[in-house]
C-alpha positions as CSV (number, residue, x, y, z in Angstrom):
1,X,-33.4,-29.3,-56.8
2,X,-29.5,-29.9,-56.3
3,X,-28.5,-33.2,-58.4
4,X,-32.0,-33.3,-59.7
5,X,-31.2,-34.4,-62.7
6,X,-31.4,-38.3,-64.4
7,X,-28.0,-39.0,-65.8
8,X,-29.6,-40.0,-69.5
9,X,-30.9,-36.7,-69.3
10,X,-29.8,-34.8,-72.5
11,X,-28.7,-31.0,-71.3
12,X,-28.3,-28.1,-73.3
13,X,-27.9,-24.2,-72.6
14,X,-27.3,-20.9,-74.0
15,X,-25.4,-18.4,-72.2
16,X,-24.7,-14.7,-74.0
17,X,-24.4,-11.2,-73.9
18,X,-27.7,-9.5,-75.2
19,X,-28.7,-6.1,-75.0
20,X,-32.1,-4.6,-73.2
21,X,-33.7,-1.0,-73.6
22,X,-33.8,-0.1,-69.8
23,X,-34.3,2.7,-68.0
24,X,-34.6,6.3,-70.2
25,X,-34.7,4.4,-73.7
26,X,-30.9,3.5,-73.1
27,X,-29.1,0.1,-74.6
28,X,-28.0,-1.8,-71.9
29,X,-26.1,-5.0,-72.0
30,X,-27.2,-7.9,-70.3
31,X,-26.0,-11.4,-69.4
32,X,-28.8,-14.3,-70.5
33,X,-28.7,-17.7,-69.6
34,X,-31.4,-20.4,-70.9
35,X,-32.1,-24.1,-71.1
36,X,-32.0,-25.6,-74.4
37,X,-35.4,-26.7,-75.8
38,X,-38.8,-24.8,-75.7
39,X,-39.8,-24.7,-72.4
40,X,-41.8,-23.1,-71.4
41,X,-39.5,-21.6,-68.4
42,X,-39.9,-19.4,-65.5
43,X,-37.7,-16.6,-65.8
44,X,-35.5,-15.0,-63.3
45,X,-33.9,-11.1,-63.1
46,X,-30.5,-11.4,-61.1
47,X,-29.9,-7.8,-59.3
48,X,-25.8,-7.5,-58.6
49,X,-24.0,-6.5,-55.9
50,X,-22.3,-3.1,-55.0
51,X,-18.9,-5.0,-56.2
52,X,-20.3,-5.1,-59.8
53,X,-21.5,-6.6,-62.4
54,X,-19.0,-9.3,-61.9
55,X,-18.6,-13.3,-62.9
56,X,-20.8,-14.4,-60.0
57,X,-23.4,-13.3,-61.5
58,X,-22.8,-15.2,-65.1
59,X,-21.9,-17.8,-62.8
60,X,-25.4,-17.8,-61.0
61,X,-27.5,-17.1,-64.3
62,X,-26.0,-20.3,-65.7
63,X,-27.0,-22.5,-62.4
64,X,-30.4,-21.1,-62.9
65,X,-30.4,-22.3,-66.3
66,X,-29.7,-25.2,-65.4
67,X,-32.3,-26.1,-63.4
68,X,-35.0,-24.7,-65.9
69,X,-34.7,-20.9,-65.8
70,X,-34.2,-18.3,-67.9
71,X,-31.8,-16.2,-66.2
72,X,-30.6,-12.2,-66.8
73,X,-28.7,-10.3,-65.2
74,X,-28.5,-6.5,-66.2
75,X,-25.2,-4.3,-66.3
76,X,-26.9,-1.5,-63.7
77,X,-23.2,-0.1,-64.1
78,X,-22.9,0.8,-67.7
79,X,-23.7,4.6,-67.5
80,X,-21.0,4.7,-65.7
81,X,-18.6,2.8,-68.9
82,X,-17.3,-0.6,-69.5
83,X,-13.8,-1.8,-67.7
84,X,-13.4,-4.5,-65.7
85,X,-15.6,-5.4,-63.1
86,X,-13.9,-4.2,-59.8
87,X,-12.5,-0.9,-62.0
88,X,-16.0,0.1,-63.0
89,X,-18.0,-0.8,-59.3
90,X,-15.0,1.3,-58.0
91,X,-15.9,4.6,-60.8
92,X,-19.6,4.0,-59.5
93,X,-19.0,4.4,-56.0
94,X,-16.9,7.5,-56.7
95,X,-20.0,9.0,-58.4
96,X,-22.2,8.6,-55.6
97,X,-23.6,4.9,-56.8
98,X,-26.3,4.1,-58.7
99,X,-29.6,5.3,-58.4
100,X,-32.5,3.6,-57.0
101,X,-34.8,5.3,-60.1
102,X,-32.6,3.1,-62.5
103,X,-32.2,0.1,-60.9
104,X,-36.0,-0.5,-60.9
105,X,-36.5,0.7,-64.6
106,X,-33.3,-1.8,-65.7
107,X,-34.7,-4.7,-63.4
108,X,-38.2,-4.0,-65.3
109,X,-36.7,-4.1,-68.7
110,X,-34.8,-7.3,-68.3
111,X,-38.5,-9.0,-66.9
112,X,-39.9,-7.7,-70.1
113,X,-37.3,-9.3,-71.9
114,X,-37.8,-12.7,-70.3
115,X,-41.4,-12.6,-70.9
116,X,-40.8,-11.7,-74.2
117,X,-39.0,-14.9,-74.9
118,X,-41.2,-17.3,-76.5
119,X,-40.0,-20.4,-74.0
120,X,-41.0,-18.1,-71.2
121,X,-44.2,-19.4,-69.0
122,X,-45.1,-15.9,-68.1
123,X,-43.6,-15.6,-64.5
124,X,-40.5,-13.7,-63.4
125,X,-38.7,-14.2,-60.2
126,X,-35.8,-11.2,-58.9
127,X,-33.3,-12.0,-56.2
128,X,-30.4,-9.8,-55.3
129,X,-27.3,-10.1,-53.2
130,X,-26.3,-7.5,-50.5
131,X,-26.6,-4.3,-51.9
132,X,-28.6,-6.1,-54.8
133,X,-31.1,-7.5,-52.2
134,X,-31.9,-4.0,-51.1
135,X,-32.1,-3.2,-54.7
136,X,-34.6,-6.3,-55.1
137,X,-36.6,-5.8,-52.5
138,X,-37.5,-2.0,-53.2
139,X,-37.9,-3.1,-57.5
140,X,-40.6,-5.6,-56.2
141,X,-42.4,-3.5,-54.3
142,X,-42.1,-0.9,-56.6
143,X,-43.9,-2.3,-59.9
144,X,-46.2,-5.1,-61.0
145,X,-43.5,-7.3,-62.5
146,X,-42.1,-10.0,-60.3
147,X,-43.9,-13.1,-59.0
148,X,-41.2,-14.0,-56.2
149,X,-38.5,-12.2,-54.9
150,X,-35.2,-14.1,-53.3
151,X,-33.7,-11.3,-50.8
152,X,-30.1,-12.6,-49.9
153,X,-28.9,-10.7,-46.8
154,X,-30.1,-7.4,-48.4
155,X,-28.2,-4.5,-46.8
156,X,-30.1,-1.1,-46.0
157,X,-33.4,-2.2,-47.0
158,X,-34.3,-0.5,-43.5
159,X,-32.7,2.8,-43.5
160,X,-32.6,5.4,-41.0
161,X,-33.5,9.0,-42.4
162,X,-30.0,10.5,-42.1
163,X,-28.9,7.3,-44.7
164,X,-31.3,8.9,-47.1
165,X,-29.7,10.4,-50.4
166,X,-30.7,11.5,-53.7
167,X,-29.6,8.4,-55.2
168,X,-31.4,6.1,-52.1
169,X,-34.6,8.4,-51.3
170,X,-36.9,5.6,-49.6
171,X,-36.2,2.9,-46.8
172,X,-37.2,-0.2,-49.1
173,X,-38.7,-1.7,-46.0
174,X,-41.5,1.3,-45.6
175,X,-43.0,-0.2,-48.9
176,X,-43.4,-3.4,-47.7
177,X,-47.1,-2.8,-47.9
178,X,-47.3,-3.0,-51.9
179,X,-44.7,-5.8,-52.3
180,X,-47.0,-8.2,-54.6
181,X,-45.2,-11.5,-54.2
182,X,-44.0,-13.9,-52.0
183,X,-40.8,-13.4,-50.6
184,X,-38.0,-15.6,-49.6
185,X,-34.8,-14.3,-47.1
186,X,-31.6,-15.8,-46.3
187,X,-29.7,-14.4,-43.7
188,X,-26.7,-14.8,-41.8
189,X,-26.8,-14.4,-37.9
190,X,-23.3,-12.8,-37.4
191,X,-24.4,-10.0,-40.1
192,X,-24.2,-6.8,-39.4
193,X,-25.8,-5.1,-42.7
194,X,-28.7,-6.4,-42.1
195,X,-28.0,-7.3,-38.3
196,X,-30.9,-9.7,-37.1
197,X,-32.3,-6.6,-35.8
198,X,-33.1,-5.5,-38.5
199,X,-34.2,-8.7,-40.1
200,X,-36.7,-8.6,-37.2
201,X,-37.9,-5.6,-38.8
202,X,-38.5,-6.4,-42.3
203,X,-40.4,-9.4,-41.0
204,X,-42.4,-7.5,-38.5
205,X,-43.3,-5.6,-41.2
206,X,-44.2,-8.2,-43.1
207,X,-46.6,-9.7,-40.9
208,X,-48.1,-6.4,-40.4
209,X,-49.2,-6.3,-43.8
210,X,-49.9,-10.0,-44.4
211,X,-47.5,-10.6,-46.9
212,X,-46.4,-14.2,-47.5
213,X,-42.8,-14.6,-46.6
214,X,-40.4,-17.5,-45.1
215,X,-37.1,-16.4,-43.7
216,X,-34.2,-18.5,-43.4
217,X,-31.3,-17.4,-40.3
218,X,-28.1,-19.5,-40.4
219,X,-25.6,-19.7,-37.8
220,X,-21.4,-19.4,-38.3
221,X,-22.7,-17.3,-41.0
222,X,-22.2,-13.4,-41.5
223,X,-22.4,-11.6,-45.2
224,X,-22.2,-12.9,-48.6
225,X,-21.6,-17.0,-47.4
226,X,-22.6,-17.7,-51.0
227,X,-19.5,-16.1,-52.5
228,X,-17.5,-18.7,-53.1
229,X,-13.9,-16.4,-54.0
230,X,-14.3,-15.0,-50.3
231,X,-13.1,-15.9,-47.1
232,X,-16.9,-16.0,-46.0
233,X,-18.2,-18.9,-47.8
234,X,-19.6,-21.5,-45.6
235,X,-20.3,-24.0,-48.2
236,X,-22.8,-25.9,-45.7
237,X,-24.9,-23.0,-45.0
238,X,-25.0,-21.6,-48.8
239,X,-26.2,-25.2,-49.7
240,X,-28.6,-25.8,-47.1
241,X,-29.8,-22.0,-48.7
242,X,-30.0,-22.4,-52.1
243,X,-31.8,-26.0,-51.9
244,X,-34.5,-23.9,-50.3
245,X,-34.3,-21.1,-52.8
246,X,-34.7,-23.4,-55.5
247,X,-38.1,-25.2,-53.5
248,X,-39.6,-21.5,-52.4
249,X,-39.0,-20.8,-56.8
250,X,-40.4,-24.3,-57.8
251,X,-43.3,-23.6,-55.6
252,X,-44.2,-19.6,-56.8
253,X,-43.2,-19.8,-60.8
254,X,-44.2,-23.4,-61.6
């Protein structure tokens, strides 16, 4: 919880660049953020963005350390070489993107890391941003590995056929039916990518198929309100958010 802490509490984290075998047997580099002492923690696999692998997301691993996670985010970018941030999303995009095959094979390695971990209790959460939620939702209902998955405003996890491509061959939200996990949303109403439309379809789909789900809509809010560095931060609306991020988490990796 938000200022959940005692203030003669006695705090303590790591935060580092490791590297993961992911997808094919390759080395990948990784950013891993953990609470001090021995646990044992739930873990959580932090899928970025089409922007990159960027400093929200060392930004966000820490926050989850600090409420009692141990937090990874993969580098799904490094095939395509090291840079900065903006310079190597920017190469990726010019190759087509990453592919959806390696996404879920990385996003599986980094689990198996955190699981690995001997302050780990055993359960891995995944939760992905925008292009990261799409990338979320089809990894956890894709494989065996994730115990909650976070899906913030996930964009073109319903896809038309003509959005297809070689590196995005399946609509995420026609596999709804083997997602094995709870599943929180957060959405903004003045999206477009996903417009409440198509939130309405994930979740129809979600009922369908009995899946345990809670969605959150927000008002004044359109894509990405958490990032902070961008004109669309609402800071009300990404609080209100992650408070119930961090209760849906407490409630499905405890």
């Amino acid at each position: 919880m938000w200022n959940g802490f005692q203030t003669d509490d006695h705090e303590s984290m790591i935060a580092e660049t490791v590297k993961i075998t992911g997808h094919g047997g390759n080395e990948i580099n990784a950013y891993l953020a953990r609470p001090g002492g021995n646990g044992p923690f739930p873990g959580m696999v932090l899928v970025h963005h089409l922007p990159g692998w960027d400093e929200f997301y060392r930004e966000t691993a820490r926050r989850f350390a600090h409420h009692g996670y141990l937090a990874i985010s993969p580098n799904l970018y490094q095939a395509f070489g090291h840079g900065s941030p903006s310079d190597v999303a920017a190469k990726a995009r010019a190759e087509g993107g990453v592919s959806d095959e390696s996404v879920i094979g990385n996003a599986e390695a980094a689990a198996d890391y955190l699981r690995s971990l001997p302050s780990s209790n055993g359960k891995v959460g995944i939760i992905g941003h925008c292009s990261g939620g799409r990338h979320a939702y089809l990894t956890a209902c894709s494989t065996q590995k994730f115990d909650a998955l976070v899906d913030c405003w996930g964009g073109r996890v319903v896809q038309a056929p003509q959005e297809l491509t070689p590196q995005q061959p399946v609509s995420p939200v026609t596999l709804t039916k083997d997602l094995p996990c709870p599943i929180i949303g957060i959405f903004g109403n003045d999206d477009q990518n996903p417009s409440p439309d198509m939130v309405n379809q994930i979740e129809a789909e979600l009922k369908k198929h009995g899946k345990k789900y809670e969605f959150h809509r927000y008002d004044g809010a359109g894509h990405g309100f958490w990032y902070y560095d961008r004109p669309a931060y609402r800071p009300e609306q990404a609080m209100d958010s992650w408070q119930k991020v961090f209760q849906f988490l407490g409630a499905n990796l405890s």
